[in-house]
Structures are given as structure tokens and as C-alpha cells.
C-alpha positions as a Markdown table, in Angstrom:
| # | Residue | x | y | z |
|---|---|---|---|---|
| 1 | Unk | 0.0 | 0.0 | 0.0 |
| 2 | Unk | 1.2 | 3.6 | -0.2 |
| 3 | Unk | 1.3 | 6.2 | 2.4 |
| 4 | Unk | 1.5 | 9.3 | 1.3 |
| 5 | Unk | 3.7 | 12.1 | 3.7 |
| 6 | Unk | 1.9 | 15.8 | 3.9 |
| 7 | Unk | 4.9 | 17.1 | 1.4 |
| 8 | Unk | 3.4 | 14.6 | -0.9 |
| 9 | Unk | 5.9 | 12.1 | -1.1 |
| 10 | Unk | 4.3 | 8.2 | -1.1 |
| 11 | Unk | 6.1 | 5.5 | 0.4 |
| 12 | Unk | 5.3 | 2.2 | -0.5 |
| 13 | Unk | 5.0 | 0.3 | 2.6 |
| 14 | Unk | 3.6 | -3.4 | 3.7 |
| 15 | Unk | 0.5 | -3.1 | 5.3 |
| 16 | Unk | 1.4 | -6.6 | 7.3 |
| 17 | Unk | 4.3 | -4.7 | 8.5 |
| 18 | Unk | 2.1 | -1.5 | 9.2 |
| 19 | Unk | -0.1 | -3.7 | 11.1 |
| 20 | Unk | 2.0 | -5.8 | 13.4 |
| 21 | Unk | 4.6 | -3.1 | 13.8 |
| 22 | Unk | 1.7 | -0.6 | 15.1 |
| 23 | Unk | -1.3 | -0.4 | 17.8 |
| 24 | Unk | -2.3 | 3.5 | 16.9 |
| 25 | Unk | -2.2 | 3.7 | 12.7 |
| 26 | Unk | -5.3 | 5.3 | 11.8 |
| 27 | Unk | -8.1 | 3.3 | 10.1 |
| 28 | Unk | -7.0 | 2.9 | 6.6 |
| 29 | Unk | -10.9 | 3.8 | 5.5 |
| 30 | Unk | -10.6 | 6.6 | 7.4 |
| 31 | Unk | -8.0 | 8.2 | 5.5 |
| 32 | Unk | -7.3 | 7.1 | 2.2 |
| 33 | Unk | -6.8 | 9.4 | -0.5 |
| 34 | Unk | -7.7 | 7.2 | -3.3 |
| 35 | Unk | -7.8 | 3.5 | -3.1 |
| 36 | Unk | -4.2 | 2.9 | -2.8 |
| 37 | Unk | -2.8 | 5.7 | -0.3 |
| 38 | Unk | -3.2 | 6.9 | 2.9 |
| 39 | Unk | -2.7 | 10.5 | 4.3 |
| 40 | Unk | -0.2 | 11.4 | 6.8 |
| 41 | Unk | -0.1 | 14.4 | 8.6 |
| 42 | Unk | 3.8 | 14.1 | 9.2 |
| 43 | Unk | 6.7 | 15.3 | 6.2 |
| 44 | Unk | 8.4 | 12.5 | 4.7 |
| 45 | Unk | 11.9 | 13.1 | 6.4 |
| 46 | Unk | 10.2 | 11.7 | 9.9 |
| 47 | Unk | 8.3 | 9.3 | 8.0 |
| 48 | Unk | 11.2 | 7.6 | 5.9 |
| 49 | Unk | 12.7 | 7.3 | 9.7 |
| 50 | Unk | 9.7 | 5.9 | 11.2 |
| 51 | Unk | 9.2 | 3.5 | 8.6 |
| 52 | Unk | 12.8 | 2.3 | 9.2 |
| 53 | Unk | 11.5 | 0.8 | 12.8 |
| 54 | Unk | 8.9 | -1.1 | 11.0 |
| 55 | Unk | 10.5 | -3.3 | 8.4 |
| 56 | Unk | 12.6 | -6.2 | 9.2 |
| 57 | Unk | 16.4 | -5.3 | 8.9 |
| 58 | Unk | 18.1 | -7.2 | 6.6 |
| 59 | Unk | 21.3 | -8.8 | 6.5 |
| 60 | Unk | 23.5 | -6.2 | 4.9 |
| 61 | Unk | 22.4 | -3.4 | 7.4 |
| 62 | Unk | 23.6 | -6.3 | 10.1 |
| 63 | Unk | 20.0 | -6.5 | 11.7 |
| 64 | Unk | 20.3 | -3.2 | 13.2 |
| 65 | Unk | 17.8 | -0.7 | 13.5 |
| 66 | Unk | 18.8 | 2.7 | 12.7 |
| 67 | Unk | 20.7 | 4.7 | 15.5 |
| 68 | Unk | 18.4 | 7.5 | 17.1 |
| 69 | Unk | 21.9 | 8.9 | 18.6 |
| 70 | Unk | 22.4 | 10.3 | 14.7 |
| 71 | Unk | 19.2 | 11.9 | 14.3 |
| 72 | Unk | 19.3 | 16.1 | 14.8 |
| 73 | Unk | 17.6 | 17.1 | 17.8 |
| 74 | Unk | 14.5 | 18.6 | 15.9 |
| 75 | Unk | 13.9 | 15.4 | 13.9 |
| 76 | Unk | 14.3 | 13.2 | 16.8 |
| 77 | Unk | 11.8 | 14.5 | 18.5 |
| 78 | Unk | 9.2 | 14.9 | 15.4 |
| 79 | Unk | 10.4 | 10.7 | 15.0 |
| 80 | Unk | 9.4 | 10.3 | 18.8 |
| 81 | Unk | 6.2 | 11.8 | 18.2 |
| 82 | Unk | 5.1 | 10.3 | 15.3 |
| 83 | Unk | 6.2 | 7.0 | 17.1 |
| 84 | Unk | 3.9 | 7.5 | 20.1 |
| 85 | Unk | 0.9 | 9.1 | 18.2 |
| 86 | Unk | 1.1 | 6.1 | 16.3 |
| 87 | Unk | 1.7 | 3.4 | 19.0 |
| 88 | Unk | 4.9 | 2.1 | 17.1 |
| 89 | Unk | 6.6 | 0.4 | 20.8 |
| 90 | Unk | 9.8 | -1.0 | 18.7 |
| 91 | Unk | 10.5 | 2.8 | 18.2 |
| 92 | Unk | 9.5 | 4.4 | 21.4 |
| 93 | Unk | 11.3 | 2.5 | 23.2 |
| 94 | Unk | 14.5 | 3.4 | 21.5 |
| 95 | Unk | 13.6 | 7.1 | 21.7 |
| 96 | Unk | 12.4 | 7.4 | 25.6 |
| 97 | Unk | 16.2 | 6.6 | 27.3 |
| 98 | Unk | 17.5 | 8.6 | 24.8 |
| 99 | Unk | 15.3 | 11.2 | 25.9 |
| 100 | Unk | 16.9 | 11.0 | 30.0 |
């Protein structure tokens, strides 16, 4: 399926991984934009990183999620948000000890 980021840039994501990865995505009824794509209110820099905590790693990024330690302080926390607002656990809890 495609989600598409409020600068209008779609990202073509599994909606098995969406699903399992996530307790808080919105209905996908409720906000597709055609039959294909769903809305987001969030720009497709935070989004492409989100996204990242959803889909398995695979073996040439050595299983490894990506490093929130890297992230600029005004995109980590728009990340973090976007990770609790949609209940995505695998990446809030990389972002809360970071946080202390």
C-alpha cells in the first residue's frame, strides 16, 4: 500500500508490517486518499525514519535498526512523536532513554 507524507511524497509500505509493527495507525478507511494511499499528517523526512522501525532489517544493514543517537535534535523529536501518536513500541522504546 502507499502512504502518502503531507509534502506529498508516497512510500510504498507493507500493510502486514504497518499492522503488526503498530497499535495507533489510523483506520486505513478513514484516510485514504484514493484506493491505494493513505494521508499522513507528518513530512516524509520523519516518515522515511519511522518507517525504518517497521520493516525487518536485513542482513546487509547487520540486523540493526537505525541509531536515534544520529538523528538532529528537531527530527528526533518529530520521530518520537510520530512514534507515540502512532503506538509504534519497537521505536518508542529506543527514543524514551535517549530522551533521560
Amino acid at each position: 500500500m502507499n502512504v502518502v507524507s503531507s509534502d506529498g511524497v508516497v512510500f510504498k509500505v507493507s500493510r502486514k508490517y504497518l499492522e503488526a509493527a503498530t497499535a495507533g495507525f489510523p483506520s486505513f478507511e478513514a484516510v485514504l486518499v484514493d484506493q491505494q494511499s493513505v494521508a499522513l499528517q507528518e513530512p516524509s523526512e520523519v516518515l522515511e525514519l519511522l518507517f525504518q522501525f517497521m520493516h525487518p532489517r536485513s542482513e546487509d544493514q547487520q540486523f540493526r535498526q537505525t541509531s536515534v543517537m544520529e538523528i538532529s535534535p528537531n527530527l528526533f523529536f518529530e520521530v518520537a512523536e510520530a512514534a507515540e501518536k502512532y503506538l509504534m513500541f519497537g521505536a518508542v522504546n529506543l527514543f524514551v532513554p535517549r530522551m533521560h
